[in-house]
MMTF fields as JSON, N, C-alpha, C and O atoms, coordinates in Angstrom:
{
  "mmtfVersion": "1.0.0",
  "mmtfProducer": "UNKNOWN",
  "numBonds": 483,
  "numAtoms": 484,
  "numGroups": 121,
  "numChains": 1,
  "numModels": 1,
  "chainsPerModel": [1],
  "groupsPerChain": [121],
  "chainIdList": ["A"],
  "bondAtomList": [4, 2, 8, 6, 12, 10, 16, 14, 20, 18, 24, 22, 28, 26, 32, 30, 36, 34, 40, 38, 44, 42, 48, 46, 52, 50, 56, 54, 60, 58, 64, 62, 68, 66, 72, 70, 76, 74, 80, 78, 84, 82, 88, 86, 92, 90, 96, 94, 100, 98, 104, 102, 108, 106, 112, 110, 116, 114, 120, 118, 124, 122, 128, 126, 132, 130, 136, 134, 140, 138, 144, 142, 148, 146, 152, 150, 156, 154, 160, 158, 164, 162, 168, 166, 172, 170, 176, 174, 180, 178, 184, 182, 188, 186, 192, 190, 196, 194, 200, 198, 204, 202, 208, 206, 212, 210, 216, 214, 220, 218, 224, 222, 228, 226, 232, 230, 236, 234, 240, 238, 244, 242, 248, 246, 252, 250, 256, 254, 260, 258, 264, 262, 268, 266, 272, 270, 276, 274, 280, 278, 284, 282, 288, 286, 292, 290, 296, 294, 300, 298, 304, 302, 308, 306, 312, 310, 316, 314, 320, 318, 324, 322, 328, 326, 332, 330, 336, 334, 340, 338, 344, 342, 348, 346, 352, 350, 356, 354, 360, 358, 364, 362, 368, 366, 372, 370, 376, 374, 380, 378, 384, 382, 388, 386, 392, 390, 396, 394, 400, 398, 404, 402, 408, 406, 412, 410, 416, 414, 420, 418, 424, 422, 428, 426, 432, 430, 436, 434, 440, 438, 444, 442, 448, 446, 452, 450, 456, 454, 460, 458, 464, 462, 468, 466, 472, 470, 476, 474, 480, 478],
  "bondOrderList": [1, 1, 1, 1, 1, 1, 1, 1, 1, 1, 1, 1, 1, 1, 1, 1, 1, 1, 1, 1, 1, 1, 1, 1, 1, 1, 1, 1, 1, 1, 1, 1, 1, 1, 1, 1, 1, 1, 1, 1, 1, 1, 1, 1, 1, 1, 1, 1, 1, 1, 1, 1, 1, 1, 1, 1, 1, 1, 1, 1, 1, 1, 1, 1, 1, 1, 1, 1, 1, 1, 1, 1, 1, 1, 1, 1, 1, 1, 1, 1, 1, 1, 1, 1, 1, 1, 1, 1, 1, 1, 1, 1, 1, 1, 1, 1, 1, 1, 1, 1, 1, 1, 1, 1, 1, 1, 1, 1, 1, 1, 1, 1, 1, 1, 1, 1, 1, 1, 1, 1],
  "groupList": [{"groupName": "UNK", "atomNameList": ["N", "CA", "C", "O"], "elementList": ["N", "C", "C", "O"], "formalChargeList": [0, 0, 0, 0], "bondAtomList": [1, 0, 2, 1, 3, 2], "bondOrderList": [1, 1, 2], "singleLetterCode": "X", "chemCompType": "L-PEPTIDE LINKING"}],
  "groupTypeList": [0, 0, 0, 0, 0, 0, 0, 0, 0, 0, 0, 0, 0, 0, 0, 0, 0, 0, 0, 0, 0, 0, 0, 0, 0, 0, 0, 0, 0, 0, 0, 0, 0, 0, 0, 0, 0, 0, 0, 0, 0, 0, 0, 0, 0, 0, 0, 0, 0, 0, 0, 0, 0, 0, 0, 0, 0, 0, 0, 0, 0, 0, 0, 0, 0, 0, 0, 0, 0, 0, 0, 0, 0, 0, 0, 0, 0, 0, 0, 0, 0, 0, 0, 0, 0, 0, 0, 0, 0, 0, 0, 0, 0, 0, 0, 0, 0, 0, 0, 0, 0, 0, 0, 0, 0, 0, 0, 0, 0, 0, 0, 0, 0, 0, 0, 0, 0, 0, 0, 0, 0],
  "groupIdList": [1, 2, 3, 4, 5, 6, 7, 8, 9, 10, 11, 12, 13, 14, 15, 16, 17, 18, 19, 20, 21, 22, 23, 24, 25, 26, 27, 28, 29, 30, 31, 32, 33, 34, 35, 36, 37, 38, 39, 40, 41, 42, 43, 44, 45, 46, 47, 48, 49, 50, 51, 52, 53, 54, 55, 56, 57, 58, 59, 60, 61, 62, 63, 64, 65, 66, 67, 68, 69, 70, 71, 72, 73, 74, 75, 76, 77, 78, 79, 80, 81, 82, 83, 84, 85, 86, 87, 88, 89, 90, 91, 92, 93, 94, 95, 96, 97, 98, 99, 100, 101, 102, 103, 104, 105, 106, 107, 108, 109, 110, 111, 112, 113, 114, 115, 116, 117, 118, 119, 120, 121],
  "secStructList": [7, 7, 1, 2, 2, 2, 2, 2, 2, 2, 2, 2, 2, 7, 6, 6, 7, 3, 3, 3, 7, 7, 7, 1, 7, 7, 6, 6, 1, 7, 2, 2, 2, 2, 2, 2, 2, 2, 2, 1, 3, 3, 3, 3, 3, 3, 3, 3, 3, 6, 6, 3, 3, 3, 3, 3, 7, 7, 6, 6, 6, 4, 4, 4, 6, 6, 6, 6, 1, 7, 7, 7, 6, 6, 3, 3, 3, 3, 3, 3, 3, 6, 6, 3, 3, 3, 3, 3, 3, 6, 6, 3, 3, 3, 3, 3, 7, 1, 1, 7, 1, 1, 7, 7, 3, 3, 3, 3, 3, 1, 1, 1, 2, 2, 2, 2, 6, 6, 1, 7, 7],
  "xCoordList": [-0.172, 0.638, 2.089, 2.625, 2.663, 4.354, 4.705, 3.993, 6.563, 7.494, 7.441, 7.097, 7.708, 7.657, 6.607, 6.928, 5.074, 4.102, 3.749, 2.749, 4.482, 4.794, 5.684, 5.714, 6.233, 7.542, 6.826, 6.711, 6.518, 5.502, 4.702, 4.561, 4.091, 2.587, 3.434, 2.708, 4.514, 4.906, 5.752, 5.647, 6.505, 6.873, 5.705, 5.74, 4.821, 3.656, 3.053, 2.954, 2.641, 2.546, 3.829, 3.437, 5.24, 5.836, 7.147, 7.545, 7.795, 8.368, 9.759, 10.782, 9.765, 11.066, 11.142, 12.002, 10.398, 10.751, 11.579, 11.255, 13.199, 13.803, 14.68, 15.383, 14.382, 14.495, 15.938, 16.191, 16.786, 17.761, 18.189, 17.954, 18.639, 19.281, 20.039, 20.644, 20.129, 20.938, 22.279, 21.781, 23.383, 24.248, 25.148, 26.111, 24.25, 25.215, 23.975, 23.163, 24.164, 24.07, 22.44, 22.021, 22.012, 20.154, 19.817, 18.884, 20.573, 20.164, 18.908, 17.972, 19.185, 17.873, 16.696, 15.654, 16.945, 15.401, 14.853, 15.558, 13.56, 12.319, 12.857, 13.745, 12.277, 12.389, 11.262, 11.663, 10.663, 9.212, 9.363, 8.671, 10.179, 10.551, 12.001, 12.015, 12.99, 14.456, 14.284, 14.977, 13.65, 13.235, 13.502, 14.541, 12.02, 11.754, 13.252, 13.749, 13.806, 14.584, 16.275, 16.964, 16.579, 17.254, 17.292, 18.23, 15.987, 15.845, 15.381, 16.107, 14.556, 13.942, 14.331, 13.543, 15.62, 15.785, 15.269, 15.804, 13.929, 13.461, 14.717, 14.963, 15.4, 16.046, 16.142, 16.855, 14.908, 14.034, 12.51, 12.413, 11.571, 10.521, 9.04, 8.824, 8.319, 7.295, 5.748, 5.937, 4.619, 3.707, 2.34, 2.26, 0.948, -0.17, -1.098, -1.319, -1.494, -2.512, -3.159, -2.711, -4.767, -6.063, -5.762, -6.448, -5.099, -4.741, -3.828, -3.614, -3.22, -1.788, -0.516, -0.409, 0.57, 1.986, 2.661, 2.878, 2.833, 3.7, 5.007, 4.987, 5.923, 7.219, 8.146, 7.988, 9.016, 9.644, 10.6, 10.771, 12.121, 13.006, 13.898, 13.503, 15.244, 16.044, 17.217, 17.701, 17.573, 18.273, 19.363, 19.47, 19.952, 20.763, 20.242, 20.792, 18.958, 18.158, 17.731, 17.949, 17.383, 16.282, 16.785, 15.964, 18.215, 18.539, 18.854, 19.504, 18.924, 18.26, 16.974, 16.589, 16.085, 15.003, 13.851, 12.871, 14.284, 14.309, 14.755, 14.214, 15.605, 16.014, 15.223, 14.988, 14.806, 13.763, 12.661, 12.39, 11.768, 10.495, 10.396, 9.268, 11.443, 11.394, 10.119, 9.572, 10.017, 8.926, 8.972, 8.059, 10.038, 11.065, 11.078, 10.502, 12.174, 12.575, 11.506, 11.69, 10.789, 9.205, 8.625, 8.188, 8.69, 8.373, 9.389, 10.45, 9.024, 10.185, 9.257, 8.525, 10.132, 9.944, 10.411, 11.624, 9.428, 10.187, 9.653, 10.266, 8.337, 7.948, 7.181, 6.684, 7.202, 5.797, 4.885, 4.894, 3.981, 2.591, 2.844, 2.853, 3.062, 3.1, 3.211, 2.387, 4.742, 5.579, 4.972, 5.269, 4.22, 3.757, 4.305, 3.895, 5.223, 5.702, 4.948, 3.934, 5.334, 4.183, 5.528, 6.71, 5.024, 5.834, 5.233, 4.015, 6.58, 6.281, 6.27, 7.392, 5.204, 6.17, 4.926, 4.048, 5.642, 4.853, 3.825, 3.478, 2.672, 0.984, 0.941, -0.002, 1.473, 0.878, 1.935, 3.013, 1.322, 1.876, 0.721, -0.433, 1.232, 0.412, 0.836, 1.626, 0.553, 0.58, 0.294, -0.45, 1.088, 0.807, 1.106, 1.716, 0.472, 0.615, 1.948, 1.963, 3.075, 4.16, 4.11, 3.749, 4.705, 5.271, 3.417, 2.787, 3.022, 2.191, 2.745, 3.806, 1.263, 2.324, 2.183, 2.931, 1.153, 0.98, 0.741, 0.189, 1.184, 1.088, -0.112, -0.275, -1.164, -2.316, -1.904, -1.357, -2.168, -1.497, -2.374, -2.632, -2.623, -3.648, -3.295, -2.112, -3.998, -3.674, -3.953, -5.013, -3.086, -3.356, -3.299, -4.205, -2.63, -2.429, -2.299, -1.826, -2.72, -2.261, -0.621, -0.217, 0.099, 1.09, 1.524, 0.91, 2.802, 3.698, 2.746, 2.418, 2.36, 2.412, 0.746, 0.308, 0.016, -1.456, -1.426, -2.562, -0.471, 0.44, 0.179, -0.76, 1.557, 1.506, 0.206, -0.114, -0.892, -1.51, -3.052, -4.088, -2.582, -3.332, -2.647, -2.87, -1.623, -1.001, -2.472, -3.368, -2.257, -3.345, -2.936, -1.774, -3.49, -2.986, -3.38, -3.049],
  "yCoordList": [-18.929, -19.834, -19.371, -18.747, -19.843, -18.846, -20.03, -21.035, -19.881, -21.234, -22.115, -23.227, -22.008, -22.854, -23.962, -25.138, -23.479, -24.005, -24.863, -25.418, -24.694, -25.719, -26.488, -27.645, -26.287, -27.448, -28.607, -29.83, -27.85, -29.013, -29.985, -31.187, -29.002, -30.303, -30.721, -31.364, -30.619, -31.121, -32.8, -33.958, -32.268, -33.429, -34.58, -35.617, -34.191, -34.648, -35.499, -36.711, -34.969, -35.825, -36.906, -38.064, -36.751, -37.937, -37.343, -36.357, -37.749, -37.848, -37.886, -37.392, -38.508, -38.401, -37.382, -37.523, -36.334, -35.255, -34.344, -34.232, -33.371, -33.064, -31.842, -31.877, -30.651, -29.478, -28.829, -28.86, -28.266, -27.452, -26.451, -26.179, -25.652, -24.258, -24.281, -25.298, -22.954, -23.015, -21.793, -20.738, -21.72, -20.795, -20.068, -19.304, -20.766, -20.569, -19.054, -18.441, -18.814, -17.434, -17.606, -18.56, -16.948, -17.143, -16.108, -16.361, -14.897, -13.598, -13.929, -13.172, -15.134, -15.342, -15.767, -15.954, -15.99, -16.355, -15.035, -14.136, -14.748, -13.552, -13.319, -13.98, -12.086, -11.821, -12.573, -12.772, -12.833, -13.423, -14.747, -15.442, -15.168, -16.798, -16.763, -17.514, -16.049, -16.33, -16.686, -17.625, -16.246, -16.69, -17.981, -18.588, -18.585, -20.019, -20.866, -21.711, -20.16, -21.127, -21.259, -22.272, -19.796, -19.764, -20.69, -21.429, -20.533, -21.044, -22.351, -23.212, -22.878, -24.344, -24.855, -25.171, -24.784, -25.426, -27.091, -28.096, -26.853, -28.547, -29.131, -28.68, -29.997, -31.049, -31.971, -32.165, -32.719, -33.891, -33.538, -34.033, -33.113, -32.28, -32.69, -32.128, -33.799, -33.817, -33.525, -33.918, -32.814, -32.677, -32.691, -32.15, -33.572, -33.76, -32.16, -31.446, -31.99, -30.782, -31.455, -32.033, -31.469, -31.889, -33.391, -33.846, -34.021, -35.159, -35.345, -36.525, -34.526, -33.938, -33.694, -32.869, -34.884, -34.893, -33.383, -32.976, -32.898, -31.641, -31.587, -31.259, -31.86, -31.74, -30.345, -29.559, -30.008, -28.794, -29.162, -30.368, -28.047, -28.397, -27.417, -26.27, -27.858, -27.63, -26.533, -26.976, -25.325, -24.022, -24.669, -24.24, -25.389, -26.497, -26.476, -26.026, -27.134, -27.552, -26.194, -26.315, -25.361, -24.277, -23.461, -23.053, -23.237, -22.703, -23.681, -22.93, -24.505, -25.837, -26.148, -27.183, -25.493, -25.976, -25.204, -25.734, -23.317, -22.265, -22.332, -21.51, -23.151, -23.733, -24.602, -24.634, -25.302, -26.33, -26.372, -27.016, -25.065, -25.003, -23.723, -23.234, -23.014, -21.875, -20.638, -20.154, -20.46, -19.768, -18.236, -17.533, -17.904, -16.677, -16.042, -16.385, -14.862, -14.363, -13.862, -14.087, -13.43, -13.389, -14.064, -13.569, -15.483, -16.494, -17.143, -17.397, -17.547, -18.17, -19.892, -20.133, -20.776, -22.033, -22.663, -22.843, -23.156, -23.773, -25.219, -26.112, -25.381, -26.977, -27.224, -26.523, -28.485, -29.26, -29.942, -30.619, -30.132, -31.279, -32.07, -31.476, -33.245, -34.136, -33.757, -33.823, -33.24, -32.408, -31.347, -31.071, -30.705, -29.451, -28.436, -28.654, -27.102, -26.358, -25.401, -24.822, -25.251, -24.314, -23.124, -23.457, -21.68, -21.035, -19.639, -19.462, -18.181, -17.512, -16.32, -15.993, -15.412, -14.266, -12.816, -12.996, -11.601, -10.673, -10.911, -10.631, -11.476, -11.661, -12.612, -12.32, -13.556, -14.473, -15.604, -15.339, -17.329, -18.363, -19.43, -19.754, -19.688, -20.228, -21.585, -22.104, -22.283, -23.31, -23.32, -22.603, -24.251, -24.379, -25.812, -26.653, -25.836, -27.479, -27.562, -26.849, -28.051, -28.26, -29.181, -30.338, -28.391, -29.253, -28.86, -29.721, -27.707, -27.046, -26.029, -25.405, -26.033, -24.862, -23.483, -22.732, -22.854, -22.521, -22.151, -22.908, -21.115, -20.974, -20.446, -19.228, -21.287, -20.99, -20.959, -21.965, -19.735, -20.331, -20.361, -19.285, -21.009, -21.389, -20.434, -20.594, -19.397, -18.862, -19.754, -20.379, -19.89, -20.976, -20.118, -20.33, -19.115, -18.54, -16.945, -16.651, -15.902, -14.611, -13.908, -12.746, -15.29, -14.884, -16.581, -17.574, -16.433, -17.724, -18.067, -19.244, -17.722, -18.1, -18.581, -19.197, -17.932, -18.171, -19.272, -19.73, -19.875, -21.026, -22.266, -23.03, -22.003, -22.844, -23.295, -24.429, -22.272, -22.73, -23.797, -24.242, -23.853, -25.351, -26.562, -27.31, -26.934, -27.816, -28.749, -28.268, -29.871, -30.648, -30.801, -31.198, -30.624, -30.85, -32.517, -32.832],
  "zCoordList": [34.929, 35.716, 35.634, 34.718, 36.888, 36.616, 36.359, 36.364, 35.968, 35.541, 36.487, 36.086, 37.875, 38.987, 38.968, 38.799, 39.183, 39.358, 37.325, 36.871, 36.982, 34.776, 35.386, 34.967, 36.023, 36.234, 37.161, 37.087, 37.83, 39.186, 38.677, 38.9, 37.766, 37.253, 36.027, 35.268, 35.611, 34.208, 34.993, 34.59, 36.146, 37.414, 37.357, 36.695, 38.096, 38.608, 37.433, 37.624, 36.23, 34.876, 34.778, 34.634, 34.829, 34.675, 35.149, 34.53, 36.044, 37.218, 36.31, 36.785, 34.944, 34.275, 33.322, 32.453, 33.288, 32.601, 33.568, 34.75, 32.758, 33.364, 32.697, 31.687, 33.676, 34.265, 34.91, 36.115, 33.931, 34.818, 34.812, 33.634, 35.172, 35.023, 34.03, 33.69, 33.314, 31.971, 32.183, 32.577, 32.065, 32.212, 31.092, 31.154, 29.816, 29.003, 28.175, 28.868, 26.769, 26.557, 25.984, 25.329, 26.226, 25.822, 24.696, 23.934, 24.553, 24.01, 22.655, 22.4, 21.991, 20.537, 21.077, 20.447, 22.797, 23.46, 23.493, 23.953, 23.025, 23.639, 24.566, 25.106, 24.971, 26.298, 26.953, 28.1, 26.889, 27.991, 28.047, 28.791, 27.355, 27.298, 28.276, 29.252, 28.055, 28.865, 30.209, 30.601, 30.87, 32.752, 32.484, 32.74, 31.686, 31.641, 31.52, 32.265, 30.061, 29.792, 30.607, 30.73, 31.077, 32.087, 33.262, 33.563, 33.977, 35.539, 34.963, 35.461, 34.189, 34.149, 32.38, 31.49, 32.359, 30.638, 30.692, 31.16, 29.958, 29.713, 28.904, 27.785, 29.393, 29.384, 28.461, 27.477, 29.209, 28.45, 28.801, 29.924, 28.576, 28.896, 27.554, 26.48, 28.186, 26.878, 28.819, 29.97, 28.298, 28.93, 28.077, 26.974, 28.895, 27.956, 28.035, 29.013, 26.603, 26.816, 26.07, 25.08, 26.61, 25.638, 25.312, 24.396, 25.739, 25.235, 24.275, 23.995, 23.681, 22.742, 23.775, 24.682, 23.233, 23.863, 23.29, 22.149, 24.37, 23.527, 24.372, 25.558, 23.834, 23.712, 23.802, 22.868, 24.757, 24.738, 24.542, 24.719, 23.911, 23.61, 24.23, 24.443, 24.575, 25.565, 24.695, 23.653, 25.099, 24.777, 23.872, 22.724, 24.183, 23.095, 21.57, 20.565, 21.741, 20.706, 20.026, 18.82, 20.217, 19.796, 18.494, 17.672, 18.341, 17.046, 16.177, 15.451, 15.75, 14.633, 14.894, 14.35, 15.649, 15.553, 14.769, 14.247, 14.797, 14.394, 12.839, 12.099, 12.323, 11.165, 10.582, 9.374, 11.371, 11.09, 10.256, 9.242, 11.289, 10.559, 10.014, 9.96, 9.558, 9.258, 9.004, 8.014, 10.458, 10.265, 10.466, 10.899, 10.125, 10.037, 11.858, 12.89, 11.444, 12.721, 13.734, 14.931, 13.462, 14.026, 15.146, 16.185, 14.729, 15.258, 15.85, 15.279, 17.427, 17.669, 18.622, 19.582, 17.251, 18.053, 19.12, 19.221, 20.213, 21.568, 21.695, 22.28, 21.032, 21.107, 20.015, 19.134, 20.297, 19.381, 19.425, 20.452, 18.739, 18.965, 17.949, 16.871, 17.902, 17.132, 15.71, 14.798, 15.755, 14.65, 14.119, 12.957, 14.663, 14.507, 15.214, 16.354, 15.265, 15.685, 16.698, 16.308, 17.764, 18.711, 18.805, 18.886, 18.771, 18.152, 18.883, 18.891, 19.793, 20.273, 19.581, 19.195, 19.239, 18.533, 19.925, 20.769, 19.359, 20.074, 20.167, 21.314, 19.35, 19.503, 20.499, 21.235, 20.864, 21.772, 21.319, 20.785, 21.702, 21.269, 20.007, 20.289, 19.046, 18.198, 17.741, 18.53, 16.735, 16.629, 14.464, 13.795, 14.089, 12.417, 12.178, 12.838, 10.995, 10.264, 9.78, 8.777, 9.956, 9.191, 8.476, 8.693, 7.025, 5.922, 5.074, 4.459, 5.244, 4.521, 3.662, 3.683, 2.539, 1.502, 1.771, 1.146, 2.796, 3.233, 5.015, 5.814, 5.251, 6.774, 7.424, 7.343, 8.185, 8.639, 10.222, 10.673, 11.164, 12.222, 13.574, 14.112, 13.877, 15.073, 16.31, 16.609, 17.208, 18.636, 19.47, 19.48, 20.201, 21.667, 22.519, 23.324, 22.83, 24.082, 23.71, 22.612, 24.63, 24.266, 24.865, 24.828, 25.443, 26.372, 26.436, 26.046, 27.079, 27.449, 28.823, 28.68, 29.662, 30.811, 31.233, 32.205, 29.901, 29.805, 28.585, 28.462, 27.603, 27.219, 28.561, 28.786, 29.302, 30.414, 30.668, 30.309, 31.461, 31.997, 31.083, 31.578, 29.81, 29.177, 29.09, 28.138, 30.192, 30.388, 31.31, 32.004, 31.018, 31.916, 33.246, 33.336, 34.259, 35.749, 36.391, 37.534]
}
Protein backbone atom coordinates (compact mmCIF):
# COMPACT_ATOMS: atom_id res chain seq x y z
CA UNK A 1 0.00 0.00 0.00
CA UNK A 2 1.57 3.54 -0.78
CA UNK A 3 1.27 6.62 1.90
CA UNK A 4 -1.72 8.13 0.08
CA UNK A 5 -4.01 5.16 -0.05
CA UNK A 6 -2.80 4.76 4.72
CA UNK A 7 -4.00 8.10 4.93
CA UNK A 8 -7.42 7.40 3.17
CA UNK A 9 -8.43 4.36 5.06
CA UNK A 10 -6.76 5.76 8.31
CA UNK A 11 -9.56 9.02 7.33
CA UNK A 12 -12.21 6.63 6.62
CA UNK A 13 -11.62 4.70 10.15
CA UNK A 14 -12.09 8.12 11.99
CA UNK A 15 -12.47 11.23 10.24
CA UNK A 16 -10.51 12.97 13.30
CA UNK A 17 -7.26 11.54 12.80
CA UNK A 18 -4.90 14.19 11.34
CA UNK A 19 -2.28 14.39 8.65
CA UNK A 20 0.14 17.20 7.49
CA UNK A 21 3.07 18.05 5.70
CA UNK A 22 6.17 18.42 7.67
CA UNK A 23 8.91 21.14 6.65
CA UNK A 24 11.05 21.03 9.24
CA UNK A 25 14.40 18.60 9.25
CA UNK A 26 13.69 14.67 9.13
CA UNK A 27 17.43 13.42 8.55
CA UNK A 28 17.05 10.58 12.03
CA UNK A 29 13.93 9.36 9.92
CA UNK A 30 15.04 5.99 7.73
CA UNK A 31 15.08 6.52 4.60
CA UNK A 32 11.88 4.38 3.72
CA UNK A 33 10.01 6.09 6.41
CA UNK A 34 10.88 10.11 5.42
CA UNK A 35 8.21 10.22 2.33
CA UNK A 36 5.64 9.17 4.93
CA UNK A 37 6.65 11.47 7.45
CA UNK A 38 7.45 14.38 5.19
CA UNK A 39 4.21 14.36 2.95
CA UNK A 40 1.67 12.82 5.71
CA UNK A 41 3.21 13.69 9.41
CA UNK A 42 0.43 11.87 11.64
CA UNK A 43 -0.52 14.67 13.70
CA UNK A 44 -2.97 13.08 15.81
CA UNK A 45 -3.09 9.62 14.03
CA UNK A 46 -4.36 6.31 16.10
CA UNK A 47 -5.70 3.36 13.29
CA UNK A 48 -7.36 -0.34 14.16
CA UNK A 49 -5.20 -3.46 13.04
CA UNK A 50 -6.66 -6.90 14.13
CA UNK A 51 -8.61 -5.15 16.52
CA UNK A 52 -5.39 -3.39 18.24
CA UNK A 53 -5.45 0.66 18.41
CA UNK A 54 -2.13 1.51 17.04
CA UNK A 55 -1.13 4.86 17.44
CA UNK A 56 1.50 6.85 15.25
CA UNK A 57 3.51 9.57 16.40
CA UNK A 58 4.14 12.84 14.81
CA UNK A 59 8.14 13.96 13.67
CA UNK A 60 7.87 16.26 16.80
CA UNK A 61 7.38 13.32 18.97
CA UNK A 62 9.81 10.65 17.56
CA UNK A 63 13.22 11.61 19.18
CA UNK A 64 11.87 11.24 22.89
CA UNK A 65 10.20 8.51 21.77
CA UNK A 66 13.50 6.78 20.47
CA UNK A 67 14.55 7.68 24.16
CA UNK A 68 11.78 6.07 25.40
CA UNK A 69 12.01 2.60 24.61
CA UNK A 70 15.45 2.43 23.98
CA UNK A 71 15.79 0.01 21.61
CA UNK A 72 19.07 1.32 20.32
CA UNK A 73 20.04 3.09 17.03
CA UNK A 74 19.02 0.15 14.95
CA UNK A 75 15.65 0.36 15.63
CA UNK A 76 13.70 3.11 14.91
CA UNK A 77 10.36 3.77 16.79
CA UNK A 78 7.27 5.40 14.99
CA UNK A 79 4.22 3.81 16.90
CA UNK A 80 2.57 1.74 19.30
CA UNK A 81 0.11 -0.98 20.36
CA UNK A 82 -1.05 -0.49 23.55
CA UNK A 83 2.41 0.73 24.90
CA UNK A 84 4.22 -1.60 23.06
CA UNK A 85 6.72 -0.04 20.60
CA UNK A 86 6.29 -0.95 16.77
CA UNK A 87 9.73 -0.23 15.56
CA UNK A 88 11.59 0.13 11.89
CA UNK A 89 15.02 -1.15 11.40
CA UNK A 90 16.64 -2.62 7.91
CA UNK A 91 14.86 -6.20 8.40
CA UNK A 92 11.43 -5.06 8.18
CA UNK A 93 8.94 -3.51 10.96
CA UNK A 94 8.54 -5.43 14.31
CA UNK A 95 6.95 -5.14 17.37
CA UNK A 96 8.32 -5.99 21.41
CA UNK A 97 6.90 -6.21 24.90
CA UNK A 98 8.01 -3.07 26.71
CA UNK A 99 9.26 -2.83 30.07
CA UNK A 100 10.69 -6.56 29.50
CA UNK A 101 14.01 -7.78 30.69
CA UNK A 102 14.53 -8.98 27.76
CA UNK A 103 13.99 -8.11 24.03
CA UNK A 104 11.89 -10.72 22.07
CA UNK A 105 10.86 -9.00 18.92
CA UNK A 106 7.85 -9.93 16.93
CA UNK A 107 8.03 -9.38 12.60
CA UNK A 108 4.92 -7.75 11.42
CA UNK A 109 5.93 -6.64 8.20
CA UNK A 110 9.01 -7.20 5.81
CA UNK A 111 8.84 -3.39 4.74
CA UNK A 112 6.91 -0.07 5.87
CA UNK A 113 4.47 -0.17 3.20
CA UNK A 114 3.63 -4.07 3.51
CA UNK A 115 3.32 -2.52 7.50
CA UNK A 116 0.60 -0.20 6.12
CA UNK A 117 -1.12 -2.55 4.37
CA UNK A 118 -2.37 -4.59 7.89
CA UNK A 119 -4.16 -1.56 8.66
CA UNK A 120 -7.97 -2.72 8.74
CA UNK A 121 -9.96 -1.18 5.82
Amino acid sequence: MNNKEFVNIAMHQDERNIFEKYFGNIEMIPNELKEFFKKYNPVDVEVTMDGNAIHFFPVEELESLQDEYELGSENFVFSTCNGDPIFYNTEGVFSCYHGATSVKSEKLAANFGEFLNLINR
